[in-house]
C-alpha positions, 0 to 999 in steps of 0.5 A: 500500500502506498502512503505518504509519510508526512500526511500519516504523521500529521494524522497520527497528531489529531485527537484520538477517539482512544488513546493508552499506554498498552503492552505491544507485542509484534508478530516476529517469533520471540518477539516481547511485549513493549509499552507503546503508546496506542492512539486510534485515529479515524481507522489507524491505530498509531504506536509511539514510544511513550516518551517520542512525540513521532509514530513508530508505526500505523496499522491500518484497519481494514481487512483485519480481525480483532480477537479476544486473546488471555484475560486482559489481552487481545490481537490484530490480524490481517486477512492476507496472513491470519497467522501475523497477529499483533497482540495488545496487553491492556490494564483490565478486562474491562479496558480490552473490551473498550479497545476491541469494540473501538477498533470494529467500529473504526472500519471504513466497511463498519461504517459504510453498512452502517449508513445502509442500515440506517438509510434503509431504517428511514427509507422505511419511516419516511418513505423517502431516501434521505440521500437523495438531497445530497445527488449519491443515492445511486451510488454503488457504495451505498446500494444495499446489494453490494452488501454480502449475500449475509449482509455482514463481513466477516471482517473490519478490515488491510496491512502494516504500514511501518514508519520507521 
């Protein structure tokens, strides 16, 4: 995936919907966990060093899976590769499910089949598709029937993207 360096930095500098030190474990074998400190921006989720103001890194949500893993922890992967997962220590049970309910929602596909949930939901109230006054109604990204067949993904998902 290409990006550009300077417009990820800038981003990984607005305010986060979350923010916390947790444990970071890598994918690499062997590989211990870290305190970073975890900031979602939009559908990223920067890590810094907790004393650097500059990223070390940036996942980029989509295409990916959120799973619970031992008590207090949880892990990231990608559907290109299930078994490269990046795993996340947080303070308390609690503070996990805060995380991984955040993280589902932070998906560009989350929020689009929420918008075709809701627009359908008032389509059935007011009988009128409230995009229309905006001209994208007819837009294929907002059609029910580009939805799968069960009307759910099975993932929020897409890749690393390192800074370093």
């Amino acid at each position: 995936m290409r990006y550009n360096e300077k417009e990820l930095q800038a981003l990984s500098r607005q305010p986060a919907e979350m923010a916390a030190e947790l444990g970071m474990r890598g994918p690499k074998k062997g590989s211990v966990a870290k305190r970073r400190l975890v900031k979602l921006v939009v559908n990223f989720l920067f890590y810094f060093r907790p004393d650097e103001a500059e990223p070390l890194g940036a996942l980029l949500l989509e295409r990916c899976r959120v799973a619970q893993e031992e008590p207090g922890g949880f892990s990231i992967s990608f559907v290109e590769d299930l078994s490269r997962k990046y795993h996340f220590e947080c303070y308390s049970q609690e503070q996990c499910q805060e995380w991984m309910e955040a993280l589902r929602r932070a998906s560009y596909e989350y929020m689009r089949q929420s918008l075709i949930f809701y627009r359908n939901e008032i389509r059935k109230m007011t009988g009128k598709d409230p995009l229309e006054q905006f001209g994208i109604s007819e837009e294929a990204r907002f059609q029910l029937n580009s939805l799968p067949k069960d009307g759910h993904t099975a993932y929020i998902g897409s890749q690393l993207d390192v800074l370093d």
